[in-house]
C-alpha positions as CSV (number, residue, x, y, z in Angstrom):
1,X,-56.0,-17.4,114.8
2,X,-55.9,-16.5,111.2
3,X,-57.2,-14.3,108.8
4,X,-57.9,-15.4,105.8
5,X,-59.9,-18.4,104.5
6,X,-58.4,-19.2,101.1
7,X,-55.6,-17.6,100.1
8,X,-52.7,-17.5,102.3
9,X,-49.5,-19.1,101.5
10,X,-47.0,-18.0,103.7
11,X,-42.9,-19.7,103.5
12,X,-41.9,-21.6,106.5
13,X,-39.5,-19.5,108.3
14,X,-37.0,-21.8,109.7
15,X,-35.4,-20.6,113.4
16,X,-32.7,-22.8,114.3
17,X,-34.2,-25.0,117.4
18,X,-31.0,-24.2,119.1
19,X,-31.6,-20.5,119.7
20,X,-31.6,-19.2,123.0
21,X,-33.2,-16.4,124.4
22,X,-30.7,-12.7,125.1
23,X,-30.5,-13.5,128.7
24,X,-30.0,-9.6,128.9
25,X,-33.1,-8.8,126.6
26,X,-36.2,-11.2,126.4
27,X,-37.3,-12.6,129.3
28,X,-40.2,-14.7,127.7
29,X,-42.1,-14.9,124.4
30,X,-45.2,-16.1,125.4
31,X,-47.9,-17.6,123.7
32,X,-52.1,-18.6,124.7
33,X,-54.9,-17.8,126.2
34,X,-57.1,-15.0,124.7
35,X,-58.9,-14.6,128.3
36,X,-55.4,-14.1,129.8
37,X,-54.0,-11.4,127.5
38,X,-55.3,-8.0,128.4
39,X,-54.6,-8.3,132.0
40,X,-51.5,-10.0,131.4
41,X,-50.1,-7.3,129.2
42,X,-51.1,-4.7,132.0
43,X,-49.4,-6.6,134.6
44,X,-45.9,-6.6,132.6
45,X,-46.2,-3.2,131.9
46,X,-46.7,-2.2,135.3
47,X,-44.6,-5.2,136.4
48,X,-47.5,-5.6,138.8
49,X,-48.1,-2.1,139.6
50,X,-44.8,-1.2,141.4
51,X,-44.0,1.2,137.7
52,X,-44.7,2.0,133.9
53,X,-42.1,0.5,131.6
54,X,-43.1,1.2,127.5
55,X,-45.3,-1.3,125.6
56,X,-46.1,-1.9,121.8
57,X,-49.1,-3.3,120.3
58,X,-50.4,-4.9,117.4
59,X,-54.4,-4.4,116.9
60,X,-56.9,-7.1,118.7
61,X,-59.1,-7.0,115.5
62,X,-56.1,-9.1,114.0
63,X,-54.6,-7.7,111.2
64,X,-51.9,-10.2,110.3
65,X,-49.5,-8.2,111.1
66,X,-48.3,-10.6,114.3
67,X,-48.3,-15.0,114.1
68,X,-46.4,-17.6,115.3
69,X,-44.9,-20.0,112.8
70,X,-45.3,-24.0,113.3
71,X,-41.4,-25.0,112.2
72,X,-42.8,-28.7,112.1
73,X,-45.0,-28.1,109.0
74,X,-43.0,-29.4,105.8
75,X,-41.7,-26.5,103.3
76,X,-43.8,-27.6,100.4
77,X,-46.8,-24.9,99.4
78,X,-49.9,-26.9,99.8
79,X,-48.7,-27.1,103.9
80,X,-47.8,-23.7,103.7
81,X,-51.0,-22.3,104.9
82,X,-51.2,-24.5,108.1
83,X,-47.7,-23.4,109.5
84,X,-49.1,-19.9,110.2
85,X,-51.4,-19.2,113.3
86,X,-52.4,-15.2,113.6
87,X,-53.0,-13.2,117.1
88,X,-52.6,-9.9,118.7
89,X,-49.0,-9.3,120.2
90,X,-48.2,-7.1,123.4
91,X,-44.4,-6.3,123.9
92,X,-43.3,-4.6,127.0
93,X,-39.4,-3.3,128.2
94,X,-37.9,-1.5,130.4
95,X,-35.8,1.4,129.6
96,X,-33.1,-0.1,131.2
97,X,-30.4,1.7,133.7
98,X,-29.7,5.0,131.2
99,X,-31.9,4.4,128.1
100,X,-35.2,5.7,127.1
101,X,-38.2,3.7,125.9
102,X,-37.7,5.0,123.0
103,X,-34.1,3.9,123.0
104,X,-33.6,1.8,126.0
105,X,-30.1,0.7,127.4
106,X,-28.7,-2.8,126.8
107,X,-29.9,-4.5,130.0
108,X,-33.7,-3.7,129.1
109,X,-35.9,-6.2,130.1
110,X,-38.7,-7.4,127.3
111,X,-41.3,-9.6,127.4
112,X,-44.1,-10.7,124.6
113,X,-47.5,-12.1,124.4
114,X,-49.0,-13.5,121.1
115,X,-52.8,-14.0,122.1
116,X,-53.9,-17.3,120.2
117,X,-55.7,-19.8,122.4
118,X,-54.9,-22.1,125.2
119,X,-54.4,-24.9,123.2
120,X,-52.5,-23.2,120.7
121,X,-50.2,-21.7,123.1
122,X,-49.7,-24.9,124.4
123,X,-49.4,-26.7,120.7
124,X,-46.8,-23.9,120.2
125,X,-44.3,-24.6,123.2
126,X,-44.6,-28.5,123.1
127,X,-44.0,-28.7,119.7
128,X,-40.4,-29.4,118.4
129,X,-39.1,-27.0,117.0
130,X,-41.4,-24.5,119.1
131,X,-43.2,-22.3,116.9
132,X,-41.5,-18.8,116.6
133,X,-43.4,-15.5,117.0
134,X,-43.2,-13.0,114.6
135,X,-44.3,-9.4,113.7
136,X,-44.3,-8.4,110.0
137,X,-45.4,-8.9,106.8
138,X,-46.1,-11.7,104.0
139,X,-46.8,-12.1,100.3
140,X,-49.3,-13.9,99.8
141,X,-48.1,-14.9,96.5
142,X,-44.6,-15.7,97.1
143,X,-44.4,-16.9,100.8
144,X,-41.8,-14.4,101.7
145,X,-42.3,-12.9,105.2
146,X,-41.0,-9.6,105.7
147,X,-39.9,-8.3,109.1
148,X,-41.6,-5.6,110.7
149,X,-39.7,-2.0,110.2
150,X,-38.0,-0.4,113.3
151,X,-40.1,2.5,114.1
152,X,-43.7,1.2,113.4
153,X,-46.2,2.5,115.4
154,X,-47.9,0.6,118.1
155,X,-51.9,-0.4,118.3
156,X,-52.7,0.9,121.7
157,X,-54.5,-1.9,122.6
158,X,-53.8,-2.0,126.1
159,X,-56.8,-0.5,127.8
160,X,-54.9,3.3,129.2
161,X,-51.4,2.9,127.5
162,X,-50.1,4.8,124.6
163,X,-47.9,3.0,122.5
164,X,-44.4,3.4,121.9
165,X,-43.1,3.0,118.1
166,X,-40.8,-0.7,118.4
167,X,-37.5,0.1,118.6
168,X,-35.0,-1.7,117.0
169,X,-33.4,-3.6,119.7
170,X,-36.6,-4.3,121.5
171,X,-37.8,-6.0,117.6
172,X,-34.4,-7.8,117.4
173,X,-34.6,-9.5,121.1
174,X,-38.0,-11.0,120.5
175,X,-38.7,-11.2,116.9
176,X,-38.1,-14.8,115.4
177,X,-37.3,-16.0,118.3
178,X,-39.5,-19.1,119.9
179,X,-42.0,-19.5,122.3
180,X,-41.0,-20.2,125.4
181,X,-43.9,-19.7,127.9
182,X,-47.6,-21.3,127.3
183,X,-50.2,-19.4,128.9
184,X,-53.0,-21.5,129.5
185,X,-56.3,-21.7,130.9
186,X,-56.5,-25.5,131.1
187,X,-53.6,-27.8,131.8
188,X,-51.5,-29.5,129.3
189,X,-53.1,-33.0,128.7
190,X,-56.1,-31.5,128.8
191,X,-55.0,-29.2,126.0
192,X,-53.8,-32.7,124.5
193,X,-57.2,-34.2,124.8
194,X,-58.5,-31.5,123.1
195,X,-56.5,-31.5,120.0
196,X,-57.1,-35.4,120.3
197,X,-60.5,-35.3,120.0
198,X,-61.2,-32.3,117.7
199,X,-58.8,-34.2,115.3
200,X,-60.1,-37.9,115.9
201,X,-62.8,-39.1,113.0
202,X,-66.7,-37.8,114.0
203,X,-68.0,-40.5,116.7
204,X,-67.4,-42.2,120.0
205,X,-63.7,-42.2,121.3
206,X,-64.5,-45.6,122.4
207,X,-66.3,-47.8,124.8
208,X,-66.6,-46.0,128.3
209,X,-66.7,-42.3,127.6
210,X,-69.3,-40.1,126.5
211,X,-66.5,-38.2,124.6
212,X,-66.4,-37.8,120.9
213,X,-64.2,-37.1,117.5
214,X,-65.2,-33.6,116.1
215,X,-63.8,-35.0,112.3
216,X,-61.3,-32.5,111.8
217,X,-58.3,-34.9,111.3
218,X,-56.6,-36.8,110.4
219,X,-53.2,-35.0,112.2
220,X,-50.7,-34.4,112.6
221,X,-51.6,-31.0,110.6
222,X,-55.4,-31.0,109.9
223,X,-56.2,-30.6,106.0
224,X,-58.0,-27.1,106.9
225,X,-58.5,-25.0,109.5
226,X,-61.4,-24.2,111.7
227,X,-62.8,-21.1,111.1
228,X,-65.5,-18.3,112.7
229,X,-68.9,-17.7,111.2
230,X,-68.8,-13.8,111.6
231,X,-65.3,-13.5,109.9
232,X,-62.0,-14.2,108.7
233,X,-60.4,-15.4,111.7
234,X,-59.5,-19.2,111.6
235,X,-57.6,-21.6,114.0
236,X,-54.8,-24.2,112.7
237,X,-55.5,-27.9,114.4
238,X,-52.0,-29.2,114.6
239,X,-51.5,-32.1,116.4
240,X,-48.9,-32.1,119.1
241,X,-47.7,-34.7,122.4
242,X,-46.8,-33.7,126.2
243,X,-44.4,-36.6,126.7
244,X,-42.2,-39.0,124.8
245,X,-41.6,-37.8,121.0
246,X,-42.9,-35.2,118.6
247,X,-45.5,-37.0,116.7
248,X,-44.5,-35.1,113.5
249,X,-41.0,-34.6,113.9
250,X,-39.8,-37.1,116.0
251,X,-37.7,-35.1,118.2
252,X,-38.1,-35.9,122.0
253,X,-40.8,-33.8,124.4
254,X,-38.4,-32.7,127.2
255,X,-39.7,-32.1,130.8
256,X,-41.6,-28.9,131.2
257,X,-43.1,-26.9,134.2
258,X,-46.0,-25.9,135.4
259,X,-46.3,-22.1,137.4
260,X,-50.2,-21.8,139.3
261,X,-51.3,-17.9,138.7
262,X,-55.1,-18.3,140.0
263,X,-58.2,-19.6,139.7
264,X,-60.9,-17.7,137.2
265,X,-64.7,-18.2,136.2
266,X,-66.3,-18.9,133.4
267,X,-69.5,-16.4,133.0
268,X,-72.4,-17.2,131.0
269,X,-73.6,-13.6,129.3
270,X,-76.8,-12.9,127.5
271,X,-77.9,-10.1,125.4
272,X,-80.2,-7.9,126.8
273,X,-81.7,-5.7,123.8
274,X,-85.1,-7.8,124.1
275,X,-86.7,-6.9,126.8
276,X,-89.3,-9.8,126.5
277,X,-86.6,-12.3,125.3
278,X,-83.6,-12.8,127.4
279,X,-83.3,-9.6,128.6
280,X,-86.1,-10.0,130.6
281,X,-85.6,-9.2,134.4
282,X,-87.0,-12.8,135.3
283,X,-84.1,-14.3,133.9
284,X,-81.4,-14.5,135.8
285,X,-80.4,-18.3,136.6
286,X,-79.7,-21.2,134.7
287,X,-79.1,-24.1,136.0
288,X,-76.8,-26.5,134.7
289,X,-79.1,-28.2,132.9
290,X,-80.9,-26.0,131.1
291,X,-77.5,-24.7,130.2
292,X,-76.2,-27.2,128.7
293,X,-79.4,-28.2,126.4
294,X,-79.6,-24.3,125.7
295,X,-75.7,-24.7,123.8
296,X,-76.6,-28.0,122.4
297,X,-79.8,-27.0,120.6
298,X,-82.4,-28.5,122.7
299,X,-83.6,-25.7,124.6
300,X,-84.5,-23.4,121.3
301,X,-86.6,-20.5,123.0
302,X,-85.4,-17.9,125.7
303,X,-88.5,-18.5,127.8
304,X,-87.1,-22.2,128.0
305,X,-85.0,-21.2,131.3
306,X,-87.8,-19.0,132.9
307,X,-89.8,-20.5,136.0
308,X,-93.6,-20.4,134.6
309,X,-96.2,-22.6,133.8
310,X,-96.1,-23.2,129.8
311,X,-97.1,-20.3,128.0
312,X,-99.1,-22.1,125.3
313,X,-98.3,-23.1,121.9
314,X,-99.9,-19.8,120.4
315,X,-98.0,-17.9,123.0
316,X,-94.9,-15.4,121.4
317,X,-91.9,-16.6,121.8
318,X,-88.1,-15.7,120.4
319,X,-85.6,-18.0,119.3
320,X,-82.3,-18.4,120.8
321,X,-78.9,-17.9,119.0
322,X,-76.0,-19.8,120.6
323,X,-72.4,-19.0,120.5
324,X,-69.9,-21.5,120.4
325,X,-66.0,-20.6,120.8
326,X,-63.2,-23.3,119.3
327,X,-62.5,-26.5,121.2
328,X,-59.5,-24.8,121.0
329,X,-60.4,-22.7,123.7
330,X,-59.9,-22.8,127.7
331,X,-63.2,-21.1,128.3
332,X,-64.7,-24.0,125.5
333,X,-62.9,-27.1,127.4
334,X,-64.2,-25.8,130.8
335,X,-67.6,-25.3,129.8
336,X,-67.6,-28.7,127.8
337,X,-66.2,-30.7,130.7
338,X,-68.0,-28.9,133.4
339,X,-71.6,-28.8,131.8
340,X,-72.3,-30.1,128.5
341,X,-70.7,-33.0,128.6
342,X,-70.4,-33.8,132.1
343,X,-72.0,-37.4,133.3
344,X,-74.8,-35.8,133.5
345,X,-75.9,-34.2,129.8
346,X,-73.3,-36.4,127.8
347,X,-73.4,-33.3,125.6
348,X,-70.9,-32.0,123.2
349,X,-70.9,-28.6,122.4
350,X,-70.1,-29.7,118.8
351,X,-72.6,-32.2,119.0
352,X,-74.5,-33.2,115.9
353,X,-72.0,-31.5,113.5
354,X,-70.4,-34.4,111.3
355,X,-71.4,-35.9,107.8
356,X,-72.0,-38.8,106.9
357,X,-68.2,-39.5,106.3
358,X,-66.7,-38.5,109.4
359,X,-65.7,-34.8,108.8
360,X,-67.5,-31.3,110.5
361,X,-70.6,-31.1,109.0
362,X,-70.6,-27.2,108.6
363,X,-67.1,-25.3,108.6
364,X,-67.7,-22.6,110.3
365,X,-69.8,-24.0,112.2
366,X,-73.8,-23.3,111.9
367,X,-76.9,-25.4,112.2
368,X,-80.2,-24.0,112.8
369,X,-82.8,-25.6,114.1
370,X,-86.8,-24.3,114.2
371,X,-89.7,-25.2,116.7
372,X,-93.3,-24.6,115.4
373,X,-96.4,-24.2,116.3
374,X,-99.5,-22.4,115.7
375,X,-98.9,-19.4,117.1
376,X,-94.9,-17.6,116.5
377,X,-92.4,-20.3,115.3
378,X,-88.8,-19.8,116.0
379,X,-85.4,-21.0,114.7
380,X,-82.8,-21.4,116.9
381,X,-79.0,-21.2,116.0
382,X,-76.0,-22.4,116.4
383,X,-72.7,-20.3,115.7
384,X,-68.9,-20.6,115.8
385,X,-66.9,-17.6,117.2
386,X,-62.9,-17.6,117.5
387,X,-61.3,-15.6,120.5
388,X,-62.4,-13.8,123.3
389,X,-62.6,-10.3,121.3
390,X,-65.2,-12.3,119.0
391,X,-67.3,-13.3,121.9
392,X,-68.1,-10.9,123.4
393,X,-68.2,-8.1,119.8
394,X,-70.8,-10.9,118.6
395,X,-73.1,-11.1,122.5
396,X,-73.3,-7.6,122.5
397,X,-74.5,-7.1,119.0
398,X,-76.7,-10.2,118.4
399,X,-80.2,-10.3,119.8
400,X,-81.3,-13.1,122.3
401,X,-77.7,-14.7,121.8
402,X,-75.8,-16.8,124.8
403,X,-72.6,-17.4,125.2
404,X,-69.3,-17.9,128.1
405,X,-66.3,-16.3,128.3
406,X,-63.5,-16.3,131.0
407,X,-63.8,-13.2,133.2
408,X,-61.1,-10.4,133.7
409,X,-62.4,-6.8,134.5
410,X,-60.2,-5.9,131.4
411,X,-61.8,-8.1,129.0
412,X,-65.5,-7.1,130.1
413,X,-64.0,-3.4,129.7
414,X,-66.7,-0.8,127.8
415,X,-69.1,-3.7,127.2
416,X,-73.1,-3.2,126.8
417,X,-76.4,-4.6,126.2
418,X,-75.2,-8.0,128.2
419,X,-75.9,-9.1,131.7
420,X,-74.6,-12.5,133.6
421,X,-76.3,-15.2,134.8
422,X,-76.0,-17.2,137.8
423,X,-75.4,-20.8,137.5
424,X,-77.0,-23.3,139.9
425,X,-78.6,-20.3,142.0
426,X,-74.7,-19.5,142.7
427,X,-73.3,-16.1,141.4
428,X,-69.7,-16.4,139.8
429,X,-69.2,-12.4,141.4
430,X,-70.9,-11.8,144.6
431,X,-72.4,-14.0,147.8
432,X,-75.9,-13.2,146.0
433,X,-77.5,-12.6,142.6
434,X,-78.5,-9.1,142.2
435,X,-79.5,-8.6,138.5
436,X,-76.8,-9.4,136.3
437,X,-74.8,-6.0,135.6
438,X,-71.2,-6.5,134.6
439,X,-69.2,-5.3,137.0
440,X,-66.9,-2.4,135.6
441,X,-65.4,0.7,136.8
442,X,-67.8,2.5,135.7
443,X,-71.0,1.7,137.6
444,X,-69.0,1.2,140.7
445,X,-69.3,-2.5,141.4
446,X,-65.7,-4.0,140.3
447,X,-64.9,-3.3,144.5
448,X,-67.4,-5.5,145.6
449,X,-66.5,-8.7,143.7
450,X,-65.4,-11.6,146.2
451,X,-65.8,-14.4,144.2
452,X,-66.9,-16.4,147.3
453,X,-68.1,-18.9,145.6
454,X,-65.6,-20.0,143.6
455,X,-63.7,-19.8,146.7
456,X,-65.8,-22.6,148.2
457,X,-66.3,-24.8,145.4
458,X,-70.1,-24.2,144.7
459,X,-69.2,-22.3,141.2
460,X,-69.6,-25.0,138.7
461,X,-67.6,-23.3,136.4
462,X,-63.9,-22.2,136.7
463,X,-60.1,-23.1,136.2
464,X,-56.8,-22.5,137.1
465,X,-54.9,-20.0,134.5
466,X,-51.2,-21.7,134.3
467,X,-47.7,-20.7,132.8
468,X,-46.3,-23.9,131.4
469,X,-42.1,-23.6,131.1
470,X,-39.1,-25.7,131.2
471,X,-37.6,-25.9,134.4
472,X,-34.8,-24.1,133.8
473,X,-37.3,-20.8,132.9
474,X,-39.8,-21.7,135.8
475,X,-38.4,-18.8,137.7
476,X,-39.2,-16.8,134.8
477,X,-42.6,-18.1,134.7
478,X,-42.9,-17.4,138.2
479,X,-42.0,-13.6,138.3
480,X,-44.6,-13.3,135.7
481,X,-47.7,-15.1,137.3
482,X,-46.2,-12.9,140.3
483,X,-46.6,-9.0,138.0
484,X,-50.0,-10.7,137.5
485,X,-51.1,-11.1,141.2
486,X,-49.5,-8.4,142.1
487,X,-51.4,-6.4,140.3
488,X,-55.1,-7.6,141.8
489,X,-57.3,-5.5,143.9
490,X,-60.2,-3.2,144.0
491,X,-59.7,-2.3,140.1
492,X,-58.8,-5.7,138.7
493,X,-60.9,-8.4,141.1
494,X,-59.8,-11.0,138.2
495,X,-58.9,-14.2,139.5
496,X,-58.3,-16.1,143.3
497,X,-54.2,-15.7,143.5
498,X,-53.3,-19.6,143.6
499,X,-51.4,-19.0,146.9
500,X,-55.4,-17.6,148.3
501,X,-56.9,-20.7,146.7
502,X,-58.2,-23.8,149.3
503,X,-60.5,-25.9,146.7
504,X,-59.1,-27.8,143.8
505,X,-60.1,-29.9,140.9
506,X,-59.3,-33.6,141.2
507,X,-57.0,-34.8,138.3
508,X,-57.4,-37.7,135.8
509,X,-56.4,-39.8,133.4
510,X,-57.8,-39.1,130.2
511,X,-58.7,-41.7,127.3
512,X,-56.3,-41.8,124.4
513,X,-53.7,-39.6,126.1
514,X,-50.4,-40.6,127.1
515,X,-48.8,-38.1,129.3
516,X,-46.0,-39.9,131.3
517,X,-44.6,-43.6,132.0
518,X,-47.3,-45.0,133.5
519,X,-50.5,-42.6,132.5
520,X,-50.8,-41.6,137.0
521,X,-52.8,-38.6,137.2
522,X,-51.3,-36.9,140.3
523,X,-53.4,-33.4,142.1
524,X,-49.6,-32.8,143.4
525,X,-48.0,-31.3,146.3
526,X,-50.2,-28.5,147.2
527,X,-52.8,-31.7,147.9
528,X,-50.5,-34.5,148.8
529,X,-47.8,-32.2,150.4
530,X,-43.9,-31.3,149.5
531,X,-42.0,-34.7,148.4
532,X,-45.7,-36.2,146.6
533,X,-45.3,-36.6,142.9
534,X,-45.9,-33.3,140.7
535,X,-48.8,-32.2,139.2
536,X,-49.5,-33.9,136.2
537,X,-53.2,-35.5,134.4
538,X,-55.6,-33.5,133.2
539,X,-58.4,-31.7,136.1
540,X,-60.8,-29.6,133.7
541,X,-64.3,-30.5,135.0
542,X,-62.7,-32.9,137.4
543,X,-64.6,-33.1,141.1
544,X,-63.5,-29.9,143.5
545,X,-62.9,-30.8,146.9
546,X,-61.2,-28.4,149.6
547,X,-57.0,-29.0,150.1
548,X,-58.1,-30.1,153.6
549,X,-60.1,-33.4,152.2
550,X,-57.4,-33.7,149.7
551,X,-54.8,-34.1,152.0
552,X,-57.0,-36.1,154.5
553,X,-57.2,-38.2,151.8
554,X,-53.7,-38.5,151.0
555,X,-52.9,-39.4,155.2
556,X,-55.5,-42.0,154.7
557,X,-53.8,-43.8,152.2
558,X,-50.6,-43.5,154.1
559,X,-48.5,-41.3,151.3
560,X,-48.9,-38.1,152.3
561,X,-45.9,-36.5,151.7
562,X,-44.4,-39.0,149.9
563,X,-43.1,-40.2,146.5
564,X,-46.0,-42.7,146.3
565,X,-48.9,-39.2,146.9
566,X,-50.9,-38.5,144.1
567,X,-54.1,-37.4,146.0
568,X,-57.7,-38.7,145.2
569,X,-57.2,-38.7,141.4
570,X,-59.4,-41.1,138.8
571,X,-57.2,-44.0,140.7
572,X,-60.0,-43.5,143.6
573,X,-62.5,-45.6,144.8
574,X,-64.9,-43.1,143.4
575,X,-65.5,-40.9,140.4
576,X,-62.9,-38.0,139.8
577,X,-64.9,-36.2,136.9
578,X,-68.4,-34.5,137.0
């Protein structure tokens, strides 16, 4: 994110590519998911409830105080602005055998979070050079970034934990230094195909898929950002590949890993301060359909999803106001590939938003769009939010407005005047639809969430959160994704633990991407068993079957367990996407 629209020129801070992370210090700078970043920054505090280390925070309102620099953007000022990508930053240590938080011991243990989005975070470790993450300062005027002082007061924004002013050496071991974790809601190539396609010219990209350019190109570095309606927050589109070379810098993309944490759903919220408008008690499904046309304005009203005979053209009715996150987004890709434009809808949720000559029609995005009649008329709009903070500030304070977030107990924290919906008849939460209230620790329910039916499939709308490494840190990533499992129960019911997870998302191939030699999507060896080829493809939206049918599949074709096993991927004699 960033926080500015116009005026930021910030110099490229050059790290040498060649750094290496203080094996006795940081264990990880991390960068991604919005969703993610609460619950992740509780479980390294906690290091998955076993303690309490020390933590430091920079504010979740974004106050540019914490951003990652893109090293690949050239040092000449009219790039200057698209080098910089802004986010909130948690940094937890241990005091280490004798030290204090306040002055802890040379073999502390740190580790950092930068909360942009998944794609970003992704963007961030593939590119090469990595982007750095830094805490500071800059003049707008000059470029010059200042560091951050030793002794600056934390943010508390870690929902319970009081800050403790940064330390010296904890700033020193992360600060500057580059990202070396992605935390991501969708998988890499799917991260790819989003960047692809939000950069590609407006239209079709090409014969044989309902997917489209959004105009925001050309890449590598799009000529401006994408930016929120309700503020200064903006996203950076950098271009950026998965395998082969660096398509700005040439340097080669070297072999990563990818670390499972667990699976997490996608609600759809409404606000609830009109009582005769969507917080009416007869609404409490939607299914897919009407979903997806509610997001691309052709459902306009909020008795559109209600079961009843047409109230009548003179009837009153209230105008729905849609919120739309960045394609940037995990919880934007899921929803896109899982509903609006599955092969069903054909939908985008940026649909009908270029000019004439190829670019985003509005910037932030907004189109309106009224329905008459003789009796109330209504306008129905369409808006662009950045980050999960965003979405859910903007549902709680905007009458009649959808919108979808990723779940966690600590994102949905404190929140009012929203309820969920089911989806399909099939609650994200519970075995059964009850009426909608978040569950919190407050009103008692957060113990009885099961999510059962994510669990067997029927959920249309979920992903695996995944650490994305090089192999050499993959133990790293998995001691993390491990704080953050360990750290589930009756308090934080926020995802399926991968390990607890039997259904899966077939993976795919998709158009314009490459991704390795031969473009093979393979489901890997939790599907096809240990010795098939790794995970790799995209799977957002792809078909969910259980790892029984999987693997049935994979003894079928005779490679189970072998070199040759990919599982039923897009290579199948049937379809692999919905």
């Amino acid at each position: 994110m960033r926080i500015t629209k116009y005026s930021l020129v910030v110099a490229l801070l050059v790290a040498s590519f060649c750094a290496k992370l203080n094996a006795q210090n940081l264990q990880a700078n991390i960068a991604g998911s919005t969703a993610f970043w609460l619950e992740a920054g509780e479980a390294a505090y906690t290091l998955g409830g076993t303690t309490t280390t020390c933590a430091w925070t920079t504010t979740t309102t974004i106050d540019g105080s914490s951003f990652v620099i893109d090293q690949r953007v050239p040092p000449v000022v009219q790039y200057f602005p698209f080098s910089v990508d802004f986010g909130a930053v948690w940094v937890t240590w241990t005091t280490g055998s004798t030290g204090t938080c306040a002055n802890p011991s040379s073999d502390s243990n740190v580790w950092a979070y930068i909360s942009l989005d998944s794609v970003l975070g992704d963007r961030c470790f593939f590119a090469q050079p990595q982007c750095t993450l830094n805490v500071g300062s800059f003049n707008q005027s000059t470029g010059v970034v200042t560091p951050l002082s030793p002794g600056t007061a934390g943010a508390n924004a870690l929902y319970g934990v009081t800050d403790t002013p940064i330390p010296a050496s904890i700033l020193n071991a992360f600060n500057g230094q580059t990202i070396s974790i992605a935390a991501t809601d969708i998988l890499p190539v799917d991260a790819k195909f989003a960047s692809y396609s939000t950069l590609s010219n407006c239209g079709s990209l090409g014969s044989g898929t309902q997917f489209i350019g959004l105009g925001y190109g050309p890449g590598p570095f799009a000529p401006e950002p994408m930016y929120s309606y309700f503020s200064e927050y903006y996203t950076n589109i950098n271009d950026f590949n998965v395998y082969g070379q660096d398509g700005a810098t040439g340097l080669p993309i070297p072999p990563y890993s990818i670390t499972p944490v667990g699976a997490i759903p996608v609600i759809v919220v409404v606000n609830t301060s009109n009582p005769n408008g969507f917080g009416s008690p007869q609404l409490s499904n939607v299914n897919r359909a009407e979903l997806g046309l509610l997001f691309t304005a052709v459902l306009l009203r909020t008795a559109d999803p209600l079961k009843q005979q047409f109230a009548g053209t003179s009837a009153t009715y209230y105008g729905v106001s849609a919120l739309i996150p960045s394609p940037l987004s995990g919880a934007y890709n899921i929803l896109e590939h899982s509903i609006t434009n599955s092969k069903v809808l054909y939908r985008s949720l940026d649909i009908a938003n270029c000019d004439p000559y190829g670019a985003p029609a509005a910037n932030p995005l907004i189109a309106s769009r009224g329905e008459g009649g003789p009796g109330n008329p209504t306008t129905y709009n369409r808006y662009r939010v950045i980050g999960t903070t965003e979405m859910l500030s903007q549902l709680q304070s905007i009458q009649d407005s959808i919108g979808f977030e990723l779940w966690s107990a600590e994102n949905f924290a404190g929140t009012s005047a929203i309820k969920y919906l089911s989806v399909d008849g099939v609650d994200p939460f519970y075995s059964t639809y009850v009426d909608g209230t978040i569950p919190q620790s407050g009103n008692g329910l957060l113990p009885n969430v099961t999510f059962s039916h994510m669990a067997d499939g029927s959920y249309p709308i979920w992903n695996e959160e995944r650490l994305i490494s090089s192999p050499a840190n993959a133990g790293v990533a998995a001691t993390f994704a491990g704080y953050t499992q360990a750290q589930l129960g009756a308090t934080r019911p926020d995802f399926i633990p991968d390990s607890q997870l039997y259904v899966f998302h077939m993976h795919f191939a998709p158009v314009g991407i490459t991704f390795n030699a031969t473009n093979t999507a393979a489901d890997g060896p939790k599907v096809c068993g240990p010795g098939a080829t790794p995970e790799d493809g995209g799977d957002v939206g792809g078909l969910v079957l259980s790892l029984q049918a999987g693997a049935d599949y994979c003894v079928l074709r005779g490679n189970y367990g072998t070199a040759a096993g990919v599982g039923p991927t897009n290579t199948a004699s049937f379809g692999a996407r919905q």
